[in-house]
Wavefront OBJ file of the C-alpha trace (Angstrom):
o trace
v 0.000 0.000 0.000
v 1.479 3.356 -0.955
v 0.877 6.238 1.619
v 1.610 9.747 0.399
v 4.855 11.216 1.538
v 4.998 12.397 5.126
v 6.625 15.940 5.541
v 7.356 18.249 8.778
v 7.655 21.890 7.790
v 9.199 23.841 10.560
v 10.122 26.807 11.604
v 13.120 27.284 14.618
v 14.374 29.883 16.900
v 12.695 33.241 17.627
v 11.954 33.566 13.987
v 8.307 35.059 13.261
v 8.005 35.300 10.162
v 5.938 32.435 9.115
v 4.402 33.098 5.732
v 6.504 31.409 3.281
v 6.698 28.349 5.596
v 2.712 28.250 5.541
v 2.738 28.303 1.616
v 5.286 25.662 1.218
v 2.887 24.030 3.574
v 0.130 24.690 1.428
v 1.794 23.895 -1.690
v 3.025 20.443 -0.414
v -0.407 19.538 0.996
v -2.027 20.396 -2.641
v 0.220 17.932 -4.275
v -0.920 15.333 -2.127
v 1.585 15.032 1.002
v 0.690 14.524 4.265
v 1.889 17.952 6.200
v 2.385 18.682 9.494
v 3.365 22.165 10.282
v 4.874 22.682 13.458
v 4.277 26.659 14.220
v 6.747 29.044 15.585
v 9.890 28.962 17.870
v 10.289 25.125 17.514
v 13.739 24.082 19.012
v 16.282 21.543 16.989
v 15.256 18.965 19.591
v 11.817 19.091 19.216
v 11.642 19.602 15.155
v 13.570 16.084 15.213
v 11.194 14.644 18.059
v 8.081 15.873 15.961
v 9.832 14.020 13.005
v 10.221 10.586 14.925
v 6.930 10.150 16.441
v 5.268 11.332 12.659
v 7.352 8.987 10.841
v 8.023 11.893 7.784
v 9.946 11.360 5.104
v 11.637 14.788 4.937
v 11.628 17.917 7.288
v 11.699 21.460 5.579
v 12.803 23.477 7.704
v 12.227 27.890 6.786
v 14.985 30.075 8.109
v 15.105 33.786 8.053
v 17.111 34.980 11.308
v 20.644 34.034 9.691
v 20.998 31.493 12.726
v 21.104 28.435 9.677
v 25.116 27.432 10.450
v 23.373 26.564 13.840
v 19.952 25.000 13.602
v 21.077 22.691 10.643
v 23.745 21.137 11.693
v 22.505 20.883 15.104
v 19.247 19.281 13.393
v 21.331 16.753 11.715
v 23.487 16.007 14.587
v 19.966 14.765 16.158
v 18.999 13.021 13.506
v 21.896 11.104 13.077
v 21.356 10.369 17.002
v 18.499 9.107 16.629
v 18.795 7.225 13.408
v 16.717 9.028 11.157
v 19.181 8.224 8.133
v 16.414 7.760 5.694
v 14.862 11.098 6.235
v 15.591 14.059 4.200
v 16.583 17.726 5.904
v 15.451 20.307 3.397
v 14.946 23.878 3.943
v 14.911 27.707 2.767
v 15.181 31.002 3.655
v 17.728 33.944 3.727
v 21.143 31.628 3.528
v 24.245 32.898 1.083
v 25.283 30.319 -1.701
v 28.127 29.455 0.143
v 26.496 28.433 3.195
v 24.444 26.212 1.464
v 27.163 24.488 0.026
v 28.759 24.328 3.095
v 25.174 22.954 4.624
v 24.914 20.297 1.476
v 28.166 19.303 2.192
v 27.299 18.063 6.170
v 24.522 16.874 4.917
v 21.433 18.971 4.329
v 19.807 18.888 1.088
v 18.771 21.436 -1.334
v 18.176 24.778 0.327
v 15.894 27.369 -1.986
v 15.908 30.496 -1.626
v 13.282 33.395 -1.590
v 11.626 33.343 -5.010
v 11.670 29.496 -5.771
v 8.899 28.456 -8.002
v 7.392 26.210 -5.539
v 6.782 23.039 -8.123
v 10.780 23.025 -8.066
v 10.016 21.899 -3.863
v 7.629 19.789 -4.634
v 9.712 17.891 -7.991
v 12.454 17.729 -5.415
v 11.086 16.333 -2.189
v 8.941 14.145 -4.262
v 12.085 12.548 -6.119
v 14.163 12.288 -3.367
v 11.772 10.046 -1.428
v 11.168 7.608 -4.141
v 15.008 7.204 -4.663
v 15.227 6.772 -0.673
v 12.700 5.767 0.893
v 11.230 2.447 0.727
v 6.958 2.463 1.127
l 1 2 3 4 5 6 7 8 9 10 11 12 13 14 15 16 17 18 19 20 21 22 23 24 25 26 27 28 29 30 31 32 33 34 35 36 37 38 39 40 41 42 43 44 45 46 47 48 49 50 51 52 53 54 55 56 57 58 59 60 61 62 63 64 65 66 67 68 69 70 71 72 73 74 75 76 77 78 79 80 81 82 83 84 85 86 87 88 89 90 91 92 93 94 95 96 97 98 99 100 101 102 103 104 105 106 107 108 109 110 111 112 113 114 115 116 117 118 119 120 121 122 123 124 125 126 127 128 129 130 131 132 133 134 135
């Protein structure tokens, strides 16, 4: 039995600004995901705690405070703790190109940035998950 693909779309810190996380929400749900949207000033720990207990198959997480060479690594630190090896870390927000490919490099996966076409999120979580995960 197939089951639509599971995503957590987060937001962490003291960050308010919520919009574009609730239209990548939006977006995701429309193309058929399951999404479960965590609200505001969720903490590393409990963005990979909310993954666990939903089972997703990729967190997106929206960062605009510049505090991204923090919350990801610290995110997949966690998840590597708790052996969520099969679930992808995806994201967006204000982060330089050469962050990202620092972030990529730990780890992370693609990072957009303000202005994405949002099919391009959906193409990409989508296609990840059927190379990686197994339903």
């Amino acid at each position: 039995m197939n089951r639509p693909i599971r995503v957590l779309v987060a937001k962490c810190g003291l960050d308010g600004h919520d919009r574009g996380a609730k239209i990548i929400a939006t977006t995701l749900r429309d193309a058929g995901m399951e999404v479960i949207y965590t609200g505001l000033r969720q903490t590393p720990e409990m963005i990979v705690n909310t993954a666990l207990q939903e089972d997703v198959d990729a967190i997106g997480v929206s960062i605009l405070s510049g505090a991204h060479n923090t919350v990801f690594p610290k995110i997949i630190k966690l998840m590597k703790d708790k052996n969520l090896n099969d679930v992808l870390l995806t994201g967006g927000g204000i982060i330089p190109e050469e962050d990202m490919h620092d972030l990529n490099e730990m780890g992370v996966g693609k990072l957009f940035p303000p202005g994405t076409p949002t099919i391009e999120i959906v193409k990409y979580i989508s296609s990840w998950v059927e190379q990686h995960r197994a339903f």
